[in-house]
ROLUM-131078 format. One record per atom (N, C-alpha, C, O): residue in three letters; atom name; x negated, y, z negated. Coordinates in steps of 0.1 Angstrom, whole numbers, plus 5000, padded with zeros to 4 digits. Each point is the difference from the previous one (the first is absolute). Example, Ala and Ser with C-alpha at 12.3 -4.5 7.8 and 13.67 -1.06 7.14 Angstrom:
REM ROLUM-131078
{residuo = Ala, atomo = N, east = 4868, north = 4943, up = 4922} $
{residuo = Ala, atomo = CA, east = 5009, north = 5012, up = 5000} $
{residuo = Ala, atomo = C, east = 4991, north = 5012, up = 5000} $
{residuo = Ala, atomo = O, east = 4990, north = 5000, up = 4993} $
{residuo = Ser, atomo = N, east = 5014, north = 5011, up = 5014} $
{residuo = Ser, atomo = CA, east = 4991, north = 5011, up = 5000} $
{residuo = Ser, atomo = C, east = 5008, north = 5011, up = 4992} $
{residuo = Ser, atomo = O, east = 4995, north = 5011, up = 4999} $
***
This chain:
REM ROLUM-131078
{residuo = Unk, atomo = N, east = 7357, north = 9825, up = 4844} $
{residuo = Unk, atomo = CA, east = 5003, north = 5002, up = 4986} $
{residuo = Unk, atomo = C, east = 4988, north = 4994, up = 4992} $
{residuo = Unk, atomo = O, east = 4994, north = 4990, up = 5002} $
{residuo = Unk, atomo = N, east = 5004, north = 5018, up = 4990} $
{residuo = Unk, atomo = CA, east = 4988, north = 4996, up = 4992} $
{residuo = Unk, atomo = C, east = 5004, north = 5000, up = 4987} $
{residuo = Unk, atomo = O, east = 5008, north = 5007, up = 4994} $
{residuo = Unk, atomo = N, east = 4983, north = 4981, up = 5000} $
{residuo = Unk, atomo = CA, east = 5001, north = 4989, up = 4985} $
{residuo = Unk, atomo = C, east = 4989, north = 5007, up = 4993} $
{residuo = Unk, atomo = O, east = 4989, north = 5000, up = 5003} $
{residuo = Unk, atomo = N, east = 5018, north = 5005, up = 4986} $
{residuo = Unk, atomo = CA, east = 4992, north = 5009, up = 4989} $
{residuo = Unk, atomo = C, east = 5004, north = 4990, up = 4983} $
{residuo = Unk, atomo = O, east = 5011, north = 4996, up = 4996} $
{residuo = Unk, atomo = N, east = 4978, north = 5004, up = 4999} $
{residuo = Unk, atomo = CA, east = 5006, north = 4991, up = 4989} $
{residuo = Unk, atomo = C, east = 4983, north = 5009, up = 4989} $
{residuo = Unk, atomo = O, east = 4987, north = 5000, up = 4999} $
{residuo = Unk, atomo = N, east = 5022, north = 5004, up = 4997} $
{residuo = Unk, atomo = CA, east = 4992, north = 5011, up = 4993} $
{residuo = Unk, atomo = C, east = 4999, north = 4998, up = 4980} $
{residuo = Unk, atomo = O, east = 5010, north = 4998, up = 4994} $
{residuo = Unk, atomo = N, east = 4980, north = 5003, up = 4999} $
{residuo = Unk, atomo = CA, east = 5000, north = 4999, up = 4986} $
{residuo = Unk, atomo = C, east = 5001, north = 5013, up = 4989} $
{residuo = Unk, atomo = O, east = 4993, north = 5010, up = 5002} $
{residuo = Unk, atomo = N, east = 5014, north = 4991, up = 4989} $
{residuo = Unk, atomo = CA, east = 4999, north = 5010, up = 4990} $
{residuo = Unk, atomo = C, east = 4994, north = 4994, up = 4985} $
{residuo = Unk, atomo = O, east = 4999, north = 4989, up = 4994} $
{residuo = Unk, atomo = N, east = 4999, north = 5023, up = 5003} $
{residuo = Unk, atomo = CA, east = 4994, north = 4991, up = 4989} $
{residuo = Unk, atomo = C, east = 5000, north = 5012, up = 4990} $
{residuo = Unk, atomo = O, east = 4997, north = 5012, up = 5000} $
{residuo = Unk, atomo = N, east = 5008, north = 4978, up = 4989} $
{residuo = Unk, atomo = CA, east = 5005, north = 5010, up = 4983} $
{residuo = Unk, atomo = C, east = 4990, north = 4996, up = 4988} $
{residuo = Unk, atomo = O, east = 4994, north = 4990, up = 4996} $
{residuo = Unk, atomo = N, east = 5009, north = 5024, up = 4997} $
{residuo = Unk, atomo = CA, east = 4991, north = 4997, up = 4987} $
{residuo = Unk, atomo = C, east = 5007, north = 4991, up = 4987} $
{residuo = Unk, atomo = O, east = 5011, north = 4996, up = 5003} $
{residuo = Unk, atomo = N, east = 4986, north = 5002, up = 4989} $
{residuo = Unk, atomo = CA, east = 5005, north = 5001, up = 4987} $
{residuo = Unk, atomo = C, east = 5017, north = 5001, up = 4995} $
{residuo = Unk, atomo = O, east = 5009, north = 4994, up = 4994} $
{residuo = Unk, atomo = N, east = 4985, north = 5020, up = 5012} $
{residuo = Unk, atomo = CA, east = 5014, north = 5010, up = 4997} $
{residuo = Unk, atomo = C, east = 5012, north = 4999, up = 5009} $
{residuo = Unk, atomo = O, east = 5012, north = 5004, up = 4997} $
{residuo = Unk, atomo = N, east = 4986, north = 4988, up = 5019} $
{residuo = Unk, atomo = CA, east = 5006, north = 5002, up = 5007} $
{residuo = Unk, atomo = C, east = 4999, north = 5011, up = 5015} $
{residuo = Unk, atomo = O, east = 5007, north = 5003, up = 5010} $
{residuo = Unk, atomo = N, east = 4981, north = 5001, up = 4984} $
{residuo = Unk, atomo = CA, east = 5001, north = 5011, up = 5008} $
{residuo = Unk, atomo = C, east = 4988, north = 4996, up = 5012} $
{residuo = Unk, atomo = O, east = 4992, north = 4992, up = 4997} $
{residuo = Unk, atomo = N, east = 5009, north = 5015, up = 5019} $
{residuo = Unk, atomo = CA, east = 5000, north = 4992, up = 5012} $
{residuo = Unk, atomo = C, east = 4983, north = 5006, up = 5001} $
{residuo = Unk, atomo = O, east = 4999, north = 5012, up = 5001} $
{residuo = Unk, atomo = N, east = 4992, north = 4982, up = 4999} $
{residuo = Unk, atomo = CA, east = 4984, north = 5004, up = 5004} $
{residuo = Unk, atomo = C, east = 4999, north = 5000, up = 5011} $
{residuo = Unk, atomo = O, east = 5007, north = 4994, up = 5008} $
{residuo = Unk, atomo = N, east = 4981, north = 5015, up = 4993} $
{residuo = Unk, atomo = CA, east = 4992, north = 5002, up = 5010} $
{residuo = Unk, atomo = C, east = 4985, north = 5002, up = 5003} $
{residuo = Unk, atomo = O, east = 4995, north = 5007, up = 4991} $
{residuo = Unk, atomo = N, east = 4998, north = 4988, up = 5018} $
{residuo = Unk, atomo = CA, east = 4987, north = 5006, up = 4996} $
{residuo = Unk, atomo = C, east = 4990, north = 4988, up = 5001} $
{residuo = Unk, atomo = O, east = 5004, north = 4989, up = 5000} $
{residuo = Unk, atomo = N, east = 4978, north = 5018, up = 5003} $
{residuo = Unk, atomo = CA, east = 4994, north = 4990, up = 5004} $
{residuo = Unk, atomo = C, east = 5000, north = 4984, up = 4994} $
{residuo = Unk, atomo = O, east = 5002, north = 4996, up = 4988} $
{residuo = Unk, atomo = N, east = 4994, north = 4995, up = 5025} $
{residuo = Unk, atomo = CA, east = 5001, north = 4988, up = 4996} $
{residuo = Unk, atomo = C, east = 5015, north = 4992, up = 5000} $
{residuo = Unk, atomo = O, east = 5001, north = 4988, up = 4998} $
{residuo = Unk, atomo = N, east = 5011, north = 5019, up = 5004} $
{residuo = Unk, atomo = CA, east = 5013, north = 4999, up = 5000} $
{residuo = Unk, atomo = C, east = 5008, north = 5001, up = 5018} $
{residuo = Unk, atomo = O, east = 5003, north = 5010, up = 5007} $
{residuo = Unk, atomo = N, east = 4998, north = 4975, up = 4997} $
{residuo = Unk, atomo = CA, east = 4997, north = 5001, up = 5014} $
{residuo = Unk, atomo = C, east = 5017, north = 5004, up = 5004} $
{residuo = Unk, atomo = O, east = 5010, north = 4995, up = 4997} $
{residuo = Unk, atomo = N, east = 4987, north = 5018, up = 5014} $
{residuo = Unk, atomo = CA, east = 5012, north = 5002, up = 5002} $
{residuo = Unk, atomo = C, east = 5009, north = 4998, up = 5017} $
{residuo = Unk, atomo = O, east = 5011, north = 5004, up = 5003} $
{residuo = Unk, atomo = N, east = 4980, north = 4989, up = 5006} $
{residuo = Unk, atomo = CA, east = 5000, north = 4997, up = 5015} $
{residuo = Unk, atomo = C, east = 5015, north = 4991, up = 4994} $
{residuo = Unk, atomo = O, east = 5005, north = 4998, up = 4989} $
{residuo = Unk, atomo = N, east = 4998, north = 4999, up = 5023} $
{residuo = Unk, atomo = CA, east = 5016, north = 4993, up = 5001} $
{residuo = Unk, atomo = C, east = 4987, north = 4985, up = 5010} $
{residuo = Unk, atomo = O, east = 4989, north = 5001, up = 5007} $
{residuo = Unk, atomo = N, east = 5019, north = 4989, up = 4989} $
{residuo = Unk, atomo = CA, east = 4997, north = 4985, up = 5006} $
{residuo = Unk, atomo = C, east = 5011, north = 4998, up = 5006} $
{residuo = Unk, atomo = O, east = 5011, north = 5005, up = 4997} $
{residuo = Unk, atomo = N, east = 4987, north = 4987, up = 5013} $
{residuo = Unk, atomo = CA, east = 5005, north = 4996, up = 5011} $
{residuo = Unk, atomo = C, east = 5013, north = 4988, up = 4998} $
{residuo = Unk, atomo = O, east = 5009, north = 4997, up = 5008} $
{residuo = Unk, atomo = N, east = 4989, north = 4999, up = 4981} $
{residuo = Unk, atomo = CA, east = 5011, north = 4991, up = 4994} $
{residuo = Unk, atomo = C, east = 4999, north = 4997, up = 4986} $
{residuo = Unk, atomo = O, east = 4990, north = 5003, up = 4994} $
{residuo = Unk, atomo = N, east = 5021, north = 4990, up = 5000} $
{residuo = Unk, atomo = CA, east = 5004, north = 4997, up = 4987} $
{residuo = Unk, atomo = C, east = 4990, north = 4990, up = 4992} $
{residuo = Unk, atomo = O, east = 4995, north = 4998, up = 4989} $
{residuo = Unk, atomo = N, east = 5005, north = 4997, up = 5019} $
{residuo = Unk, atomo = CA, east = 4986, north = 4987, up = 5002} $
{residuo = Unk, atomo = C, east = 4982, north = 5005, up = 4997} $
{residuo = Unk, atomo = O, east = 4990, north = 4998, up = 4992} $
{residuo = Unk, atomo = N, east = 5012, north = 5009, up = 5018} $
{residuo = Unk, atomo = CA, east = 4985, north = 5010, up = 5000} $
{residuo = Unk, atomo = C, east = 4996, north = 5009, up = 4982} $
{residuo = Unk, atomo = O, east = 4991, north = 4999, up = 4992} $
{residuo = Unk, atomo = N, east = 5022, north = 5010, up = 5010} $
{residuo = Unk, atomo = CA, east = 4999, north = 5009, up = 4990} $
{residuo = Unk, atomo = C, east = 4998, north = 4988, up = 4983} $
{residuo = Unk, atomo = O, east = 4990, north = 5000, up = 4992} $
{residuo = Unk, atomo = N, east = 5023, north = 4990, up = 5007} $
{residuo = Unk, atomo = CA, east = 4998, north = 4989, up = 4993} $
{residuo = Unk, atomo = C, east = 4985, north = 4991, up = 4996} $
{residuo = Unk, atomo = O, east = 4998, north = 4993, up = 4990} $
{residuo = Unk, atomo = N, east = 4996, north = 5008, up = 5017} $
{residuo = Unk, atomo = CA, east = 4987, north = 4994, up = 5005} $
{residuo = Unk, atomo = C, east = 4991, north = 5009, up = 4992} $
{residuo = Unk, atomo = O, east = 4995, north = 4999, up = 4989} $
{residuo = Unk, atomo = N, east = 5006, north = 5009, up = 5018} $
{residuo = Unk, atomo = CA, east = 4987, north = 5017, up = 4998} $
{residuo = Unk, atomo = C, east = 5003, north = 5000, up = 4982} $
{residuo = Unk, atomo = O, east = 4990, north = 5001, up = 4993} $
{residuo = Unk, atomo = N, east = 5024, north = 4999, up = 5002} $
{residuo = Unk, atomo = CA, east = 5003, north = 4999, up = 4983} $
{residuo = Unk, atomo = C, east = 4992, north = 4990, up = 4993} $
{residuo = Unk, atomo = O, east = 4992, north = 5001, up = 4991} $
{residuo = Unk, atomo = N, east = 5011, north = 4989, up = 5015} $
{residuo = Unk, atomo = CA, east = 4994, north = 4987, up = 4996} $
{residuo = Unk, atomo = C, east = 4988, north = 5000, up = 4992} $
{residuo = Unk, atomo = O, east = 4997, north = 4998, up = 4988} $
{residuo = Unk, atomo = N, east = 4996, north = 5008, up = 5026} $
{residuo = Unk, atomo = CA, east = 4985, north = 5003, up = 4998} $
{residuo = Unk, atomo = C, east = 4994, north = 5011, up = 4992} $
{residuo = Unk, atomo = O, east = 4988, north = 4999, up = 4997} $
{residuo = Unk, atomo = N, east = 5019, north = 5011, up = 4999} $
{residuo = Unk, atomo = CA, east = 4997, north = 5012, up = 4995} $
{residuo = Unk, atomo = C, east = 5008, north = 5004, up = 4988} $
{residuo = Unk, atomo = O, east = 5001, north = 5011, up = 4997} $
{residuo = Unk, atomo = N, east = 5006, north = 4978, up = 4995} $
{residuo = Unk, atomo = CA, east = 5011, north = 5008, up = 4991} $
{residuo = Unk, atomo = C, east = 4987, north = 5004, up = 4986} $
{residuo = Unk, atomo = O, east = 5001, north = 5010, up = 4992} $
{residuo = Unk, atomo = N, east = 4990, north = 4981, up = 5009} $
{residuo = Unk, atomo = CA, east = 4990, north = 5006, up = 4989} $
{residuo = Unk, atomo = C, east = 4991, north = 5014, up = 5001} $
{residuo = Unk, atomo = O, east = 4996, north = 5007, up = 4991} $
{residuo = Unk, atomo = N, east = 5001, north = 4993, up = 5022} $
{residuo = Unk, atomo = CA, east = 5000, north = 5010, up = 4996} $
{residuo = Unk, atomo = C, east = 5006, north = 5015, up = 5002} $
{residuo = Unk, atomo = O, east = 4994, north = 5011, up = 4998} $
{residuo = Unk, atomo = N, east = 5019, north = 4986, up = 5005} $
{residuo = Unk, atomo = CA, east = 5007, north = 5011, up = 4995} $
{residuo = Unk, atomo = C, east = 5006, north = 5004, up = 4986} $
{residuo = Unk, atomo = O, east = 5007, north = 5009, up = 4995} $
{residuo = Unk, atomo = N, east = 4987, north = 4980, up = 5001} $
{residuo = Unk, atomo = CA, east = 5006, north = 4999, up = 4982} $
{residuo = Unk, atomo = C, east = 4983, north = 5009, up = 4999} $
{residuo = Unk, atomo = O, east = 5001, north = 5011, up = 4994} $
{residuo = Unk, atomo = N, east = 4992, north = 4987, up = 5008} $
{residuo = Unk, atomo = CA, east = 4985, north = 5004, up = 4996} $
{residuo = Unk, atomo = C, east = 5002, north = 5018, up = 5004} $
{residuo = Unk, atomo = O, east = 4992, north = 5008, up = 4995} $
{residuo = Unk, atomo = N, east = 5016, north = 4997, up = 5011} $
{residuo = Unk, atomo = CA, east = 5005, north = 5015, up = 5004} $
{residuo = Unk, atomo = C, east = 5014, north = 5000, up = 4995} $
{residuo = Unk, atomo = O, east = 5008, north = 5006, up = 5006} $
{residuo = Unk, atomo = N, east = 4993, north = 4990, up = 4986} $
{residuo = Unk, atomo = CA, east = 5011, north = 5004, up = 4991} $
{residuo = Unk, atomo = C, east = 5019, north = 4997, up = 5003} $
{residuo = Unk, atomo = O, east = 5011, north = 5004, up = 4996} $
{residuo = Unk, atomo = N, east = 4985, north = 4987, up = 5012} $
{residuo = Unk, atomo = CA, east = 5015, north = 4996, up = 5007} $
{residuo = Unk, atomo = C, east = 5007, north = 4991, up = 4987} $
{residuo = Unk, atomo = O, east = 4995, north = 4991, up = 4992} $
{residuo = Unk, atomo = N, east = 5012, north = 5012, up = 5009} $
{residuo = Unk, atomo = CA, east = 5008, north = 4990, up = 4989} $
{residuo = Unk, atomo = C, east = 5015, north = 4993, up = 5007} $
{residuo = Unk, atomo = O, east = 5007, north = 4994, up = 4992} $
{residuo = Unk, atomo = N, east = 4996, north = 5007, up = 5019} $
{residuo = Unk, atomo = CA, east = 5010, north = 4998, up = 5008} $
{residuo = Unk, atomo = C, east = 5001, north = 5005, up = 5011} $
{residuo = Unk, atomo = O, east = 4997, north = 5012, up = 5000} $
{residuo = Unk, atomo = N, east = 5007, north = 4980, up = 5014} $
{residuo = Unk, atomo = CA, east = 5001, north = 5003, up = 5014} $
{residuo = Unk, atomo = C, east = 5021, north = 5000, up = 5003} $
{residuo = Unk, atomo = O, east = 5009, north = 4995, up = 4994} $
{residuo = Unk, atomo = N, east = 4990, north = 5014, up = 5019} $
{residuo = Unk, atomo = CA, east = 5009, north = 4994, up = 5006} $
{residuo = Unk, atomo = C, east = 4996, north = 4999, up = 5014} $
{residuo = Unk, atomo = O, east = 4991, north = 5006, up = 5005} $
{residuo = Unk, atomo = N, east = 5018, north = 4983, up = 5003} $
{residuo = Unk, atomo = CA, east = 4998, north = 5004, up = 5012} $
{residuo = Unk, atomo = C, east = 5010, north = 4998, up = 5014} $
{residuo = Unk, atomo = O, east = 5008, north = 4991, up = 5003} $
{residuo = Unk, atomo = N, east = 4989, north = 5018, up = 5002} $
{residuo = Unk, atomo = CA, east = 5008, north = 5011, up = 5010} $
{residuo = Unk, atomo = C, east = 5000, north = 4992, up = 5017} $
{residuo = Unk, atomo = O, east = 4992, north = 4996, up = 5007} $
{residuo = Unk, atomo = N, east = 5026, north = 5005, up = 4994} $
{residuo = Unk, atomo = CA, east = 4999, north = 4994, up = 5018} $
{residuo = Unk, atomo = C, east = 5008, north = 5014, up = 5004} $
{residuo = Unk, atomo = O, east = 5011, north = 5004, up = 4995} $
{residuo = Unk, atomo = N, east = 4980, north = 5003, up = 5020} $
{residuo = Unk, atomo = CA, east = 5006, north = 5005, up = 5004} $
{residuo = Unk, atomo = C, east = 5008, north = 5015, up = 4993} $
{residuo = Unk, atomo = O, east = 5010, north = 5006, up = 5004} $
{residuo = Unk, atomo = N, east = 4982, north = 4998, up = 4986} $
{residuo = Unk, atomo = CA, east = 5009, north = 5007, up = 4988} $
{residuo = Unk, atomo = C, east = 5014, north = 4995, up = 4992} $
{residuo = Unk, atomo = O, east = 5011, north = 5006, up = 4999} $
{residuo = Unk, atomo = N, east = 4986, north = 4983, up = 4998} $
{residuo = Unk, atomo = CA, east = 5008, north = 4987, up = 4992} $
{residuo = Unk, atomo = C, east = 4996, north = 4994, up = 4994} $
{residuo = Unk, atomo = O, east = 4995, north = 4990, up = 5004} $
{residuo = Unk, atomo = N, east = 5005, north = 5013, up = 4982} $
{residuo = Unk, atomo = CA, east = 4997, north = 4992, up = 4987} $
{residuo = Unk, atomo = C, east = 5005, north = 4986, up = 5007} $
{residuo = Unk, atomo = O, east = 5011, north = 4997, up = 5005} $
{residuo = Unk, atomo = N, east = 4977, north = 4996, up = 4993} $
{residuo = Unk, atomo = CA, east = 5004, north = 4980, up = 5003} $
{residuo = Unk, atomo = C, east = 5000, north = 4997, up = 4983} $
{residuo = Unk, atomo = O, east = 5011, north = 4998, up = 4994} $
{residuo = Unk, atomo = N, east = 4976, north = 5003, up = 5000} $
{residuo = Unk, atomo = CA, east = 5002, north = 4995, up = 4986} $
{residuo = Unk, atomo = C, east = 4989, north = 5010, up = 4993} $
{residuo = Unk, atomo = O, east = 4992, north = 5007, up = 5006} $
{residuo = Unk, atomo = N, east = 5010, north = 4991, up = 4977} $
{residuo = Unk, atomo = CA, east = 4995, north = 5007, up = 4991} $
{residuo = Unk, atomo = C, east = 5008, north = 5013, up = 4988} $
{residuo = Unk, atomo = O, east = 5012, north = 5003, up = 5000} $
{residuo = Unk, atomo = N, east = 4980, north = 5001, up = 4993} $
{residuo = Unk, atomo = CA, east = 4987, north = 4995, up = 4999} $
{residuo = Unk, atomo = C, east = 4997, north = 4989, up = 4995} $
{residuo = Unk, atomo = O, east = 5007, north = 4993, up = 4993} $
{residuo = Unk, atomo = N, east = 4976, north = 5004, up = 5013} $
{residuo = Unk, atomo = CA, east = 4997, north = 4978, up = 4994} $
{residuo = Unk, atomo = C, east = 4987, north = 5009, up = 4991} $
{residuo = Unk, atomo = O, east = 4992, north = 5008, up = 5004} $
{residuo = Unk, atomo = N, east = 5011, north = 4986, up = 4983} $
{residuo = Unk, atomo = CA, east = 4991, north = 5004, up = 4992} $
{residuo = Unk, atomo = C, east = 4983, north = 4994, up = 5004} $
{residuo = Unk, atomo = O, east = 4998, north = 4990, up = 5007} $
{residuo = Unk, atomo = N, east = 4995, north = 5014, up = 4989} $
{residuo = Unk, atomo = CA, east = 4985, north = 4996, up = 5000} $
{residuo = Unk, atomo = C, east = 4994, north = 4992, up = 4986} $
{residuo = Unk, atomo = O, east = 4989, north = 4995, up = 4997} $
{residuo = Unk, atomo = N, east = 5020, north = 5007, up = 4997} $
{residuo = Unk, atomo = CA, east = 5001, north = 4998, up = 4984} $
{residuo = Unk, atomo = C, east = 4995, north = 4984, up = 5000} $
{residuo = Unk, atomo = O, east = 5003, north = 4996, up = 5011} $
{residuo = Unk, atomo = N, east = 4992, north = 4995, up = 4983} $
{residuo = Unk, atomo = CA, east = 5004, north = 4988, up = 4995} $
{residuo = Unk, atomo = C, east = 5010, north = 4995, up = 4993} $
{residuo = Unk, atomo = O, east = 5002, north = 5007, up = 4990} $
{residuo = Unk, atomo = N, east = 5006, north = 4983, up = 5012} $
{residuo = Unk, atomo = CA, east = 5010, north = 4997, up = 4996} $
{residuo = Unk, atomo = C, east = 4997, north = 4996, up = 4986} $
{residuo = Unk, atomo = O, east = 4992, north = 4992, up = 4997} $
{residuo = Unk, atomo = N, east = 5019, north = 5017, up = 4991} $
{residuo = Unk, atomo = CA, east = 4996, north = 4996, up = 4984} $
{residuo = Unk, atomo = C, east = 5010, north = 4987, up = 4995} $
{residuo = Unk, atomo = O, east = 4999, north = 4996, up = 4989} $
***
């Protein structure tokens, strides 16, 4: 059985992007994929992400987590 822990990622509007620069491989765990966010939430804001969710197995775990700063 294989561990897929996969990212989506929404605009503005809510609506689910796609497209260069927007990484779509599955990580090997919750930890990994969590890590890889860490590292990279700026610049998916710099491609227009305004909120993620992310995915176990085809199972919303949590989201969406905004990218926003907190007002």
């Amino acid at each position: 059985m294989s561990d897929a822990w996969t990212w989506t990622y929404l605009d503005a509007d809510g609506r689910e992007m796609t497209g260069e620069g927007l990484v779509t491989t599955a990580f090997p765990s919750q930890s990994d994929a969590e890590n890889w966010f860490g590292e990279s939430w700026h610049e998916l804001g710099a491609h227009g992400v305004d909120a993620v969710n992310l995915w176990h197995e085809g199972q919303l775990v949590y989201g969406p987590m905004s990218l926003r700063a907190a007002e």
